[in-house]
PDB file of N, CA, C and O in Angstrom, chain B, residues numbered from 101:
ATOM      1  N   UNK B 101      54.481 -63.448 -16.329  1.00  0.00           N
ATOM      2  CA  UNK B 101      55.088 -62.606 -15.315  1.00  0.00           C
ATOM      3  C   UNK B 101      56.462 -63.178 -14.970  1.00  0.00           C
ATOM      4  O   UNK B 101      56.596 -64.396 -14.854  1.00  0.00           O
ATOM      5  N   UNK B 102      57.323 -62.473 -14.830  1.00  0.00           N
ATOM      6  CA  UNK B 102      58.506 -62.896 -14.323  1.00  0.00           C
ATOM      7  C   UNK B 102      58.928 -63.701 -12.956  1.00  0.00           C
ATOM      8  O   UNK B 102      58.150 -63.628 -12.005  1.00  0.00           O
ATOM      9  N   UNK B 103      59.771 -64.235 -12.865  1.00  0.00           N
ATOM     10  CA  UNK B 103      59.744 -64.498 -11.140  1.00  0.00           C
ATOM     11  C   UNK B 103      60.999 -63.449 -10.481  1.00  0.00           C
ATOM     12  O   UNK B 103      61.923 -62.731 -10.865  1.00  0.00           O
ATOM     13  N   UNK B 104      60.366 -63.883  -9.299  1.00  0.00           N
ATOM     14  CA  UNK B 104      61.351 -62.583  -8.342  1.00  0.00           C
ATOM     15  C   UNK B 104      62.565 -63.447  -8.012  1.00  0.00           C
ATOM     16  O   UNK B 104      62.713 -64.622  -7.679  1.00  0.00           O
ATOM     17  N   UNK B 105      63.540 -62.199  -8.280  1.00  0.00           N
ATOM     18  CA  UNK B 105      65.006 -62.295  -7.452  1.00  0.00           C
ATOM     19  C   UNK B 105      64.988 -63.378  -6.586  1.00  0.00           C
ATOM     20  O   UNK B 105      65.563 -64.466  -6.633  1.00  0.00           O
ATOM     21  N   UNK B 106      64.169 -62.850  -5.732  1.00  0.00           N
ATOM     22  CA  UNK B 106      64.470 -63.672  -3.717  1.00  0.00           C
ATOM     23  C   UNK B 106      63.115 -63.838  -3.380  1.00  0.00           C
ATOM     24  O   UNK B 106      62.337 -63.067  -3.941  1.00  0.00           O
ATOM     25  N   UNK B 107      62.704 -64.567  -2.686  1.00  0.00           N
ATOM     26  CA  UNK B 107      61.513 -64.474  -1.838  1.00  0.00           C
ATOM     27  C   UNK B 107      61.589 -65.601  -0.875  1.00  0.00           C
ATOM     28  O   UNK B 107      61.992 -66.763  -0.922  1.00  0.00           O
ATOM     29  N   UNK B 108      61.073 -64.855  -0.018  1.00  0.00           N
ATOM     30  CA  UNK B 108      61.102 -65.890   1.301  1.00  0.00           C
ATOM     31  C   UNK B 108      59.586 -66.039   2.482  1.00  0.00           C
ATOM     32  O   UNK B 108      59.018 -65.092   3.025  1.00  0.00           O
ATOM     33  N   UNK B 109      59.234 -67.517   2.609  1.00  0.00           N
ATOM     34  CA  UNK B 109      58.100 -67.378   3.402  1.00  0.00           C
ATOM     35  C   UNK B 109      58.156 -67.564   4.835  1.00  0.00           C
ATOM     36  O   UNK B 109      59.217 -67.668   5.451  1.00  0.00           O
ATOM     37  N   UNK B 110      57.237 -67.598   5.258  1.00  0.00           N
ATOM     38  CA  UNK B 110      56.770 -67.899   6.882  1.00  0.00           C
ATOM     39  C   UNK B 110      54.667 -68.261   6.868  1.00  0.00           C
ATOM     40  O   UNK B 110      53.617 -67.645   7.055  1.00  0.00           O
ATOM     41  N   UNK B 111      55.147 -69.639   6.515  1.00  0.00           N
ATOM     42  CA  UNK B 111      53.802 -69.573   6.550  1.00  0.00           C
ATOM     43  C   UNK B 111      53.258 -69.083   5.280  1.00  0.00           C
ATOM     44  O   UNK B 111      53.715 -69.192   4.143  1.00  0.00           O
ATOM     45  N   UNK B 112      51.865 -68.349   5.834  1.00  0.00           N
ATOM     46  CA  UNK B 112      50.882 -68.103   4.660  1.00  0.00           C
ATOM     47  C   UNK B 112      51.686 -66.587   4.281  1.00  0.00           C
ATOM     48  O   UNK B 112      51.105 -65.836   3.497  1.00  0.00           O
ATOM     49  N   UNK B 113      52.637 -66.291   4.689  1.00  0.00           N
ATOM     50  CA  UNK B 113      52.843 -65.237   4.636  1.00  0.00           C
ATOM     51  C   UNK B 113      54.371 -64.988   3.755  1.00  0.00           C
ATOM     52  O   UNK B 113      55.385 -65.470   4.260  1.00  0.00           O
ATOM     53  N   UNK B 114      54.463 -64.343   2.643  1.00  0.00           N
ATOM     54  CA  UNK B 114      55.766 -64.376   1.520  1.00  0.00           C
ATOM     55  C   UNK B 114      55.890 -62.868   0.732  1.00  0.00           C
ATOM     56  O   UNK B 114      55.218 -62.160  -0.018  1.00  0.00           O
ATOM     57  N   UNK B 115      57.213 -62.864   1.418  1.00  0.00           N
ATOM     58  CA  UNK B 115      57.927 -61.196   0.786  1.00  0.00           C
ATOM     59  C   UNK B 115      58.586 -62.179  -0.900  1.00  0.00           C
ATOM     60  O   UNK B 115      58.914 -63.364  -0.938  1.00  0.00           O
ATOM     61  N   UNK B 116      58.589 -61.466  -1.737  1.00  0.00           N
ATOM     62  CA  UNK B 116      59.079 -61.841  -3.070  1.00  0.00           C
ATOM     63  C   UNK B 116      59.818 -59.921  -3.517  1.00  0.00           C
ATOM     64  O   UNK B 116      59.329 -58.807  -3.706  1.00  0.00           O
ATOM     65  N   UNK B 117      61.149 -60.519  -3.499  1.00  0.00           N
ATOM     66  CA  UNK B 117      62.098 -59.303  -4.651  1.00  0.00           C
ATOM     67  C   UNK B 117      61.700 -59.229  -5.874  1.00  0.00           C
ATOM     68  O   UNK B 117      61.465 -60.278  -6.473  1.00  0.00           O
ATOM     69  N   UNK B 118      61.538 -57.995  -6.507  1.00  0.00           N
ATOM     70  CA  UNK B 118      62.363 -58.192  -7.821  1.00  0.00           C
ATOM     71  C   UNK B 118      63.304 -57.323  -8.570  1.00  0.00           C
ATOM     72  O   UNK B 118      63.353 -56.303  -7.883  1.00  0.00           O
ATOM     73  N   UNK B 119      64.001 -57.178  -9.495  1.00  0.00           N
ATOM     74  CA  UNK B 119      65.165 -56.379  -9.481  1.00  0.00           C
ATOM     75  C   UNK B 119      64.829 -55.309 -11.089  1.00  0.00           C
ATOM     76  O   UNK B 119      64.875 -55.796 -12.218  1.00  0.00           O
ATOM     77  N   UNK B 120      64.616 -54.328 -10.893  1.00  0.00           N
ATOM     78  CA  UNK B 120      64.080 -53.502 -12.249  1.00  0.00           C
ATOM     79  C   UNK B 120      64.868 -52.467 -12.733  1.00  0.00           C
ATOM     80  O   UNK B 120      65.497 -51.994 -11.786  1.00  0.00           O
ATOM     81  N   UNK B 121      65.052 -52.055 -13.488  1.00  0.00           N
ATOM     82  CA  UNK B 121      65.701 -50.792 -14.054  1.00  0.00           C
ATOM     83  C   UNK B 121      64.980 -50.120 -15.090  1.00  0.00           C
ATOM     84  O   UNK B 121      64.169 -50.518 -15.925  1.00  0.00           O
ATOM     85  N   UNK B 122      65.579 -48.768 -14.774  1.00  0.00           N
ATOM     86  CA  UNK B 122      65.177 -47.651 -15.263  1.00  0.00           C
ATOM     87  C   UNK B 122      65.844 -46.519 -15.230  1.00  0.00           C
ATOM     88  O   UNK B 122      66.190 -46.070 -14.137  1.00  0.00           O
ATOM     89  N   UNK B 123      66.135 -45.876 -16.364  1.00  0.00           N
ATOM     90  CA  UNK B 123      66.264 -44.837 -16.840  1.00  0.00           C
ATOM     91  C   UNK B 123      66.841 -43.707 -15.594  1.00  0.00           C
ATOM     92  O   UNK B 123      66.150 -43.623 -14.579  1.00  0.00           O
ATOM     93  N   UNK B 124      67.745 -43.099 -15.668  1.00  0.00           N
ATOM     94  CA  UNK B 124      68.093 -41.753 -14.674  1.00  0.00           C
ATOM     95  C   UNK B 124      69.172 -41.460 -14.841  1.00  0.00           C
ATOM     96  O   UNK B 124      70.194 -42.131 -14.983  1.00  0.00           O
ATOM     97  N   UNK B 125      68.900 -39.993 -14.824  1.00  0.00           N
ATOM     98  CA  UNK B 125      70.659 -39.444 -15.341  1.00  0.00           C
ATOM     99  C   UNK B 125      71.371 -39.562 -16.597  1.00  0.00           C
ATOM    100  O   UNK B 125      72.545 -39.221 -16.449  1.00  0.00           O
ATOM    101  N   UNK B 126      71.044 -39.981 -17.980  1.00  0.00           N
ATOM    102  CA  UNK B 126      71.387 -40.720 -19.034  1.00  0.00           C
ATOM    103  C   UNK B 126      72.015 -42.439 -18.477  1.00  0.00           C
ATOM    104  O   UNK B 126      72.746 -43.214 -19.093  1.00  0.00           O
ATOM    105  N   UNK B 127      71.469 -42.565 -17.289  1.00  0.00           N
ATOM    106  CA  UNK B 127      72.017 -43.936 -17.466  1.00  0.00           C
ATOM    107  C   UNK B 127      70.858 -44.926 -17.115  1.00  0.00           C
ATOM    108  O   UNK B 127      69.756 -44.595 -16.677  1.00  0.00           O
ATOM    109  N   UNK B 128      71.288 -46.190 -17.378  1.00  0.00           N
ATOM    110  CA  UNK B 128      70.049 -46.841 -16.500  1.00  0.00           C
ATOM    111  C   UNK B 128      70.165 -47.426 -15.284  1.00  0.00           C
ATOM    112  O   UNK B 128      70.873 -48.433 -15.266  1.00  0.00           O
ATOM    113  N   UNK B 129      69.607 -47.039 -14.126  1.00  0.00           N
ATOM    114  CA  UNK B 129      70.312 -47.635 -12.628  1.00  0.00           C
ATOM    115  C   UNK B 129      68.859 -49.142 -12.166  1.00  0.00           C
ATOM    116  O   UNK B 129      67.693 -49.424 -12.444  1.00  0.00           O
ATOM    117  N   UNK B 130      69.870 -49.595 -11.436  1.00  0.00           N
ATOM    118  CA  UNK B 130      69.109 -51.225 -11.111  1.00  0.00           C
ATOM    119  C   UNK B 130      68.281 -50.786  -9.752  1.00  0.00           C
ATOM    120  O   UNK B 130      68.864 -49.928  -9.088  1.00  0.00           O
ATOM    121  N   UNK B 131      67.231 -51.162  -9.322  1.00  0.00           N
ATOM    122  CA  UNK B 131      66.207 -51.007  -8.163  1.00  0.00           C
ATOM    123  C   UNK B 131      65.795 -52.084  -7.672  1.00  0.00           C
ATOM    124  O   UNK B 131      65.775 -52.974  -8.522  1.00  0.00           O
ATOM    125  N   UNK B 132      65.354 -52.496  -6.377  1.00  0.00           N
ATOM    126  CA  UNK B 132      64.212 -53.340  -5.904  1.00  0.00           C
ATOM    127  C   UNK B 132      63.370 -53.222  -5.547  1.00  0.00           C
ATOM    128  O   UNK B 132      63.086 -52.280  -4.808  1.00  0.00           O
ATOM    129  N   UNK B 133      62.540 -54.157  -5.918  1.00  0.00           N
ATOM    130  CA  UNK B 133      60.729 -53.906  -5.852  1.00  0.00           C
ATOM    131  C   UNK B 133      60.416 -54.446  -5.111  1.00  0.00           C
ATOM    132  O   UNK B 133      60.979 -55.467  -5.504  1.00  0.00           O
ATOM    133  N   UNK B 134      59.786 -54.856  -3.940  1.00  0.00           N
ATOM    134  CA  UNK B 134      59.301 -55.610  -2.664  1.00  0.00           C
ATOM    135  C   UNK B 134      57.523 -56.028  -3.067  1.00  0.00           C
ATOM    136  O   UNK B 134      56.873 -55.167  -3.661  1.00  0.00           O
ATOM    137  N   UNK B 135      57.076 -56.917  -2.823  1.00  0.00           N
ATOM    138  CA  UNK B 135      55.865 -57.036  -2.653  1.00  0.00           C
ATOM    139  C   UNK B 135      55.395 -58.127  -1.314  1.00  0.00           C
ATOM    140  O   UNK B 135      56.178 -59.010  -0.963  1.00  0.00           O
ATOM    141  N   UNK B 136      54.349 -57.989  -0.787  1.00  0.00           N
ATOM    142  CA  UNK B 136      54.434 -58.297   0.339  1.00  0.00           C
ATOM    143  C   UNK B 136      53.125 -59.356   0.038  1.00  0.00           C
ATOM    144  O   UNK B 136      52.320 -58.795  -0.705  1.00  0.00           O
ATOM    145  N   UNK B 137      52.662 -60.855   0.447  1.00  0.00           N
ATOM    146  CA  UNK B 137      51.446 -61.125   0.148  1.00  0.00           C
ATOM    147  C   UNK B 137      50.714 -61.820   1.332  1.00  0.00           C
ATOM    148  O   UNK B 137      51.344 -61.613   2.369  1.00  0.00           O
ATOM    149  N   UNK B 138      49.706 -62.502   1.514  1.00  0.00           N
ATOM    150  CA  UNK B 138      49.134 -63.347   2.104  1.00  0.00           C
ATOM    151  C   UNK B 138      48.602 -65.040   1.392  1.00  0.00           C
ATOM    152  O   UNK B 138      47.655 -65.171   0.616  1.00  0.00           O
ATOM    153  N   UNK B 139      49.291 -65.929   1.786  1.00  0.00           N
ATOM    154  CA  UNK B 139      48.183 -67.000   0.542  1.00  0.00           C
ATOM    155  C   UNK B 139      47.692 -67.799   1.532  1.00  0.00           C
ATOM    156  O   UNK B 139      48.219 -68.227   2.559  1.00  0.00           O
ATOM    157  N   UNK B 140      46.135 -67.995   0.869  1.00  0.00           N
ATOM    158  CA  UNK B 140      44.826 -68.473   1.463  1.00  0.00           C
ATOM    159  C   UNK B 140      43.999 -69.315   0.679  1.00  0.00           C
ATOM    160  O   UNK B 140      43.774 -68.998  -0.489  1.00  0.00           O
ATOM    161  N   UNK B 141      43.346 -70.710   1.338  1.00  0.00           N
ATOM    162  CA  UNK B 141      42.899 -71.681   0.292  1.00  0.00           C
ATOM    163  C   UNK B 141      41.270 -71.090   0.718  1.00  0.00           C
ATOM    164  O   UNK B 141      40.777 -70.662   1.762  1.00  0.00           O
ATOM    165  N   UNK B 142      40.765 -71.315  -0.650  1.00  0.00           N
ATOM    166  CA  UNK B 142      39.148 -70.490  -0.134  1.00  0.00           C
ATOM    167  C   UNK B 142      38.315 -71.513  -1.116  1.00  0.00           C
ATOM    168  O   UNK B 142      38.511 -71.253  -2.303  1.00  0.00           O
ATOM    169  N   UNK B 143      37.535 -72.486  -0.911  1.00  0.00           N
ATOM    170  CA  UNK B 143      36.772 -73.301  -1.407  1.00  0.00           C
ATOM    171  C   UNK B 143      38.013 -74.163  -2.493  1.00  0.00           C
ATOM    172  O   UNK B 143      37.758 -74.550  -3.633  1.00  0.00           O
ATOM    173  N   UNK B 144      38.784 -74.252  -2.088  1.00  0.00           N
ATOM    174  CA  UNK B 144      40.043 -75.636  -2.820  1.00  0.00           C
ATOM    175  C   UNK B 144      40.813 -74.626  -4.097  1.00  0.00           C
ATOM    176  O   UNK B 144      41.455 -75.076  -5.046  1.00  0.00           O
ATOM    177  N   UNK B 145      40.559 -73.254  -3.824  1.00  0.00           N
ATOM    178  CA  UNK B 145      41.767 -72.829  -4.842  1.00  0.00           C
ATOM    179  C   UNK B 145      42.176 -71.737  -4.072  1.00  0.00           C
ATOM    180  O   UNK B 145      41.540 -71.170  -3.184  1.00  0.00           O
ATOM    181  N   UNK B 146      43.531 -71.445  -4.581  1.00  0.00           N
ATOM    182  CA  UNK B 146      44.527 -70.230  -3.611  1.00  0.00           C
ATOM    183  C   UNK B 146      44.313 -69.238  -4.042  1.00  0.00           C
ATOM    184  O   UNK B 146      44.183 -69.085  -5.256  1.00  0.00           O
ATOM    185  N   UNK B 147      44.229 -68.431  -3.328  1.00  0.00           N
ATOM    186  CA  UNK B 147      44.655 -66.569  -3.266  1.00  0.00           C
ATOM    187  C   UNK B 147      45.500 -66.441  -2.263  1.00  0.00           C
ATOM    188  O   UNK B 147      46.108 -67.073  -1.400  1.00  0.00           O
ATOM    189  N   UNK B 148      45.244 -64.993  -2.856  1.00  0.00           N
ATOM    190  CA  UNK B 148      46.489 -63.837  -2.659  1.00  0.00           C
ATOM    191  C   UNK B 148      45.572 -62.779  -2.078  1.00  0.00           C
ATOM    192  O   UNK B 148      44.415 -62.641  -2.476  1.00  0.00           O
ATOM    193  N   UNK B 149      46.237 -61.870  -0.919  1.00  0.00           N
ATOM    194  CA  UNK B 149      45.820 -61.028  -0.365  1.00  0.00           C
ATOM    195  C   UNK B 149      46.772 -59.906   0.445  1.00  0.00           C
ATOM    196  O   UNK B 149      47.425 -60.336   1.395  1.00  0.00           O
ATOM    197  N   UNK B 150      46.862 -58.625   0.137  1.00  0.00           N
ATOM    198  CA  UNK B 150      48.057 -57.850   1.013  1.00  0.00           C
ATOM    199  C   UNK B 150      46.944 -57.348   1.874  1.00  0.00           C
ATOM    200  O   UNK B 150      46.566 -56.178   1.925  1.00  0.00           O
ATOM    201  N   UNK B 151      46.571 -58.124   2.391  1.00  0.00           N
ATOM    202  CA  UNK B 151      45.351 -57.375   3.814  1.00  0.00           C
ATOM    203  C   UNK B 151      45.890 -58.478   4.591  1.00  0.00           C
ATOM    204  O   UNK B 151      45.908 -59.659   4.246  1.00  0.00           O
ATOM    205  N   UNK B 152      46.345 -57.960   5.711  1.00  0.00           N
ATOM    206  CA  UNK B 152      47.144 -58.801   7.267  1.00  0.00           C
ATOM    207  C   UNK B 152      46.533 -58.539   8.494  1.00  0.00           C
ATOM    208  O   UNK B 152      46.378 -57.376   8.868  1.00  0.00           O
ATOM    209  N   UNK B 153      46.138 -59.572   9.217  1.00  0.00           N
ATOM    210  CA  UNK B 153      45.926 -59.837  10.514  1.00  0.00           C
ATOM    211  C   UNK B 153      47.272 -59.226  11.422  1.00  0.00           C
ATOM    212  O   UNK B 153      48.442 -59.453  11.112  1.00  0.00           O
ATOM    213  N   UNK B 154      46.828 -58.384  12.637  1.00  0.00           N
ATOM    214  CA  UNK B 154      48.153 -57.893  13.563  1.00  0.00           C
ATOM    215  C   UNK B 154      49.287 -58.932  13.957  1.00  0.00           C
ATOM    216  O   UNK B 154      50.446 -58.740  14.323  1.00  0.00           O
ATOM    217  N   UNK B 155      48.452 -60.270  13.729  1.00  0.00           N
ATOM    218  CA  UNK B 155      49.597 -61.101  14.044  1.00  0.00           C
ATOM    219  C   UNK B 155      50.605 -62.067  13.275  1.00  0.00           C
ATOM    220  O   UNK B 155      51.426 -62.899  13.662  1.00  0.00           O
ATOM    221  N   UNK B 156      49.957 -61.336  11.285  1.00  0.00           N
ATOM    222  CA  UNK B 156      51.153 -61.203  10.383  1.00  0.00           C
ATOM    223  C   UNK B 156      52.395 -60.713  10.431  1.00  0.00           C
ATOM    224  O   UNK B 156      53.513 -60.841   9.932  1.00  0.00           O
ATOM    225  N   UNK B 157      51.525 -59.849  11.549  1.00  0.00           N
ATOM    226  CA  UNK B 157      53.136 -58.155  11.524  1.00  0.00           C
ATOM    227  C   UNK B 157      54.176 -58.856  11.797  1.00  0.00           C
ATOM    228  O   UNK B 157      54.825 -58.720  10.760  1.00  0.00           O
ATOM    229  N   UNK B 158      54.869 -59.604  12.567  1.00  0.00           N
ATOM    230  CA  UNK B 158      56.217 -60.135  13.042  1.00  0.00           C
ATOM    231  C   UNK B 158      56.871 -60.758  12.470  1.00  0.00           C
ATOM    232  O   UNK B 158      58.100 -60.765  12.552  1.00  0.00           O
ATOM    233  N   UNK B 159      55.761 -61.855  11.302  1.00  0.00           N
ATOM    234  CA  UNK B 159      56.586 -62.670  10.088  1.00  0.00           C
ATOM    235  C   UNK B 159      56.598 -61.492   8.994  1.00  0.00           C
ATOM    236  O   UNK B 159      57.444 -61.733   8.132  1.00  0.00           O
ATOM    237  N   UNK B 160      55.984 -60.423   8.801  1.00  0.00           N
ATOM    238  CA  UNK B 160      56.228 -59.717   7.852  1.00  0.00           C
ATOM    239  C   UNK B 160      57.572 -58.927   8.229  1.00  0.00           C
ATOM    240  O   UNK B 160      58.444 -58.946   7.359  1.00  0.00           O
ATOM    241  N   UNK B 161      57.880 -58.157   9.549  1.00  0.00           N
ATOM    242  CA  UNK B 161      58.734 -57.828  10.096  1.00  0.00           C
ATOM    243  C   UNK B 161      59.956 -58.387  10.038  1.00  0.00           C
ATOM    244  O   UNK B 161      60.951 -57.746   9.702  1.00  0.00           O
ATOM    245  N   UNK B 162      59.973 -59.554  10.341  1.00  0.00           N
ATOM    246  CA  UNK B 162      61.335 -60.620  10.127  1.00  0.00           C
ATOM    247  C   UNK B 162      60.996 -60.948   8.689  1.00  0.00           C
ATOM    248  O   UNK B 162      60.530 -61.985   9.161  1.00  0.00           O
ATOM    249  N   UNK B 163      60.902 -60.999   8.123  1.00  0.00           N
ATOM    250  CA  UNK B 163      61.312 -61.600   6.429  1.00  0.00           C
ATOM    251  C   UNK B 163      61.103 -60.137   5.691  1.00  0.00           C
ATOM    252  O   UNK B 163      61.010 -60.161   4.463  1.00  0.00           O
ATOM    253  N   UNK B 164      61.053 -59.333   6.119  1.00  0.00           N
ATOM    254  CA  UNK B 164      61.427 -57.972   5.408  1.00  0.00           C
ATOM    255  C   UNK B 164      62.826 -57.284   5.831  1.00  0.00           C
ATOM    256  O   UNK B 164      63.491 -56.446   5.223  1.00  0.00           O
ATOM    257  N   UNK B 165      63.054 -57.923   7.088  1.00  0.00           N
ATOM    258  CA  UNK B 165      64.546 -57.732   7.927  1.00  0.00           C
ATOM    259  C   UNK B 165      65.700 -58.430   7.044  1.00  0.00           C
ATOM    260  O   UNK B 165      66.720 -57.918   6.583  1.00  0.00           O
ATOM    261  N   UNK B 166      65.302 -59.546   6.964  1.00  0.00           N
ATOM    262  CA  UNK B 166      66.426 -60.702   6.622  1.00  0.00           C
ATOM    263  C   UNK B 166      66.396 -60.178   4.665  1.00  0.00           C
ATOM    264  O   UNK B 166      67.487 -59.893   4.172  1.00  0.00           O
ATOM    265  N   UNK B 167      65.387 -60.124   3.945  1.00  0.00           N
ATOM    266  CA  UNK B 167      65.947 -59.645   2.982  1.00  0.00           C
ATOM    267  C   UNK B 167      66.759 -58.371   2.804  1.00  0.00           C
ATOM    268  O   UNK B 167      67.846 -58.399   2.226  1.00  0.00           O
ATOM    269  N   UNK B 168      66.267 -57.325   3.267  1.00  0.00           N
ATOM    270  CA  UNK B 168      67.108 -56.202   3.290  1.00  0.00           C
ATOM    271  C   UNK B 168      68.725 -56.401   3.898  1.00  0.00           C
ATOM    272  O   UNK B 168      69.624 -55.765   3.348  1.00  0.00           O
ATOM    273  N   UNK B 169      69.037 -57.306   5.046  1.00  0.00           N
ATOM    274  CA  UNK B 169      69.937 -57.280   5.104  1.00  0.00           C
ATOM    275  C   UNK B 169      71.007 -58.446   3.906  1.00  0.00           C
ATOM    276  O   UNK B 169      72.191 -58.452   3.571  1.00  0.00           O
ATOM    277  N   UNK B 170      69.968 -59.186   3.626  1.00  0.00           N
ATOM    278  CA  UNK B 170      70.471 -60.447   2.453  1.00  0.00           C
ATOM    279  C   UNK B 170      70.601 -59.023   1.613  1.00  0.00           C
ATOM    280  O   UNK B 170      71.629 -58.507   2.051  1.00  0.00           O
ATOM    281  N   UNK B 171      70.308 -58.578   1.098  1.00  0.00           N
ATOM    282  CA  UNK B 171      70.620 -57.497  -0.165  1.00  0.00           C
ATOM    283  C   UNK B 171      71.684 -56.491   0.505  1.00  0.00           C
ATOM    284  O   UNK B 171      72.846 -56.770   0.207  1.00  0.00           O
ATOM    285  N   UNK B 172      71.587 -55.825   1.010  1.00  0.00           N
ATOM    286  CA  UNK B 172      72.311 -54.539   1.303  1.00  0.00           C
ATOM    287  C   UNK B 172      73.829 -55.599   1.904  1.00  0.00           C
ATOM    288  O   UNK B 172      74.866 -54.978   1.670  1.00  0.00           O
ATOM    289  N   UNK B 173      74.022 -56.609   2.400  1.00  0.00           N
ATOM    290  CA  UNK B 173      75.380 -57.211   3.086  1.00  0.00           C
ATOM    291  C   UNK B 173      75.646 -58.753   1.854  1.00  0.00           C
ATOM    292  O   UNK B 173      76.505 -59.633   1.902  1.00  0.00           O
ATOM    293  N   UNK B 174      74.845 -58.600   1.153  1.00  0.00           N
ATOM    294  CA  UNK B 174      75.138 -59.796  -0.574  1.00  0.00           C
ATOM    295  C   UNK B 174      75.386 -61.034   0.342  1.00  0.00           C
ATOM    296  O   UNK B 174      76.065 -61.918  -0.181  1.00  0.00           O
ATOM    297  N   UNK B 175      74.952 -61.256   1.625  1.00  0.00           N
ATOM    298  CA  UNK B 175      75.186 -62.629   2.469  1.00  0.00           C
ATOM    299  C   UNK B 175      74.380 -63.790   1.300  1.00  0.00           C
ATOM    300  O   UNK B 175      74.896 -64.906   1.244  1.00  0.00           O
ATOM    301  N   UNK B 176      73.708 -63.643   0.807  1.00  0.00           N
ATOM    302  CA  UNK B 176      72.801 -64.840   0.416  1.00  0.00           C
ATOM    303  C   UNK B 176      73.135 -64.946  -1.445  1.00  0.00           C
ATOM    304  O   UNK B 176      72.761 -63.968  -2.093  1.00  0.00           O
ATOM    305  N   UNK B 177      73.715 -65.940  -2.105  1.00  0.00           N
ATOM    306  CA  UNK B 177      73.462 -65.479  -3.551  1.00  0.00           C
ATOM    307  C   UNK B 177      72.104 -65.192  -4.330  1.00  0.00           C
ATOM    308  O   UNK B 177      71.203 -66.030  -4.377  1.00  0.00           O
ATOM    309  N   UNK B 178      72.079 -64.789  -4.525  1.00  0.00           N
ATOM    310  CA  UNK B 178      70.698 -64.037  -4.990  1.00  0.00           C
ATOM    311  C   UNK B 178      70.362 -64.902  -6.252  1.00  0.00           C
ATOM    312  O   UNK B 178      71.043 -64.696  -7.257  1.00  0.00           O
ATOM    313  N   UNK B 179      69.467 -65.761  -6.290  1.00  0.00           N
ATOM    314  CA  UNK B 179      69.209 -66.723  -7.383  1.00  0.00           C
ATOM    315  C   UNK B 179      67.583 -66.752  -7.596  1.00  0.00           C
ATOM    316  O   UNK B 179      66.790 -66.503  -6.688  1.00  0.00           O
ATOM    317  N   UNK B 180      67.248 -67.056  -8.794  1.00  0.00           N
ATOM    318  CA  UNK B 180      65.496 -66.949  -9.261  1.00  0.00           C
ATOM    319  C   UNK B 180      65.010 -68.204  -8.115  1.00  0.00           C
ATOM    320  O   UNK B 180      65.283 -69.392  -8.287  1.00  0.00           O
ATOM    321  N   UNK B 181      64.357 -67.745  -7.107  1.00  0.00           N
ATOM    322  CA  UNK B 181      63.087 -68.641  -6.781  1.00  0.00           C
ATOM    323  C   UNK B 181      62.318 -68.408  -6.012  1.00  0.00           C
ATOM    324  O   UNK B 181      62.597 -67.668  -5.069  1.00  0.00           O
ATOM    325  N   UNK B 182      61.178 -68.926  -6.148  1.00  0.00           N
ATOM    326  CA  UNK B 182      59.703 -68.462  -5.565  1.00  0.00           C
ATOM    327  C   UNK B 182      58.972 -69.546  -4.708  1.00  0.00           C
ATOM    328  O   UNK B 182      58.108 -70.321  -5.117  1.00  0.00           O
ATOM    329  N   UNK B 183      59.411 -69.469  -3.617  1.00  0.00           N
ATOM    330  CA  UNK B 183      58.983 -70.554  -2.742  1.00  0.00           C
ATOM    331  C   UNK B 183      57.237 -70.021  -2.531  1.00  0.00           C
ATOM    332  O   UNK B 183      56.358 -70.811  -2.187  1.00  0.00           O
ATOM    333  N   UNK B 184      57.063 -68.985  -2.732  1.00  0.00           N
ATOM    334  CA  UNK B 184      55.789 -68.047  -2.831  1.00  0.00           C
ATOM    335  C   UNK B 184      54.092 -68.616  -3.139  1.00  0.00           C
ATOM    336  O   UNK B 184      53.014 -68.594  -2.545  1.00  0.00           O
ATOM    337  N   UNK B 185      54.737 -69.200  -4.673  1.00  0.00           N
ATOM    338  CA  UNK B 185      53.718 -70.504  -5.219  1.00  0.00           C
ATOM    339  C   UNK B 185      53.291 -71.357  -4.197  1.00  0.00           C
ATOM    340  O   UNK B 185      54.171 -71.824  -3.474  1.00  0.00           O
ATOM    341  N   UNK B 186      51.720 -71.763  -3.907  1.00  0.00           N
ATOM    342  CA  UNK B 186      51.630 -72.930  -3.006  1.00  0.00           C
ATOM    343  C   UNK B 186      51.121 -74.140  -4.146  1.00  0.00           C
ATOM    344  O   UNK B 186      50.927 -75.297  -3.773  1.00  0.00           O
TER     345      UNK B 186
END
């Protein structure tokens, strides 16, 4: 699997970019893909989960803020890494 663009955590909690293209118009235009996760140690190995407790919402809220504006205002250089991995 590839790694994402950007990703940024808070905790157990990590938004990861990634940047895709496809086809439109005879041309090919560039997109971003968002995925949103949870990571959780469950008998000494990690998962992954997009099922959130209400009191995910605010770190999901703020690190879905700060990338969109890191992308849409190019404030941040946009470089491969995945702080995501625990």
């Amino acid at each position: 699997m590839s790694k994402p663009l950007i990703s940024y955590r808070d905790g157990a909690i990590c938004v990861s970019v990634w940047l895709s293209t496809k086809p439109m118009n005879g041309r090919l235009v560039n997109f971003h893909k968002v995925k949103i996760e949870k990571n959780y140690n469950k008998n000494g190995e990690w998962k992954q989960t997009q099922s959130f407790l209400i009191e995910d919402l605010l770190k999901i809220s703020s690190l879905t803020q700060k990338i969109y504006w890191d992308l849409r205002l190019n404030k941040t250089q946009l470089k491969k890494s995945d702080p995501c991995n625990p």
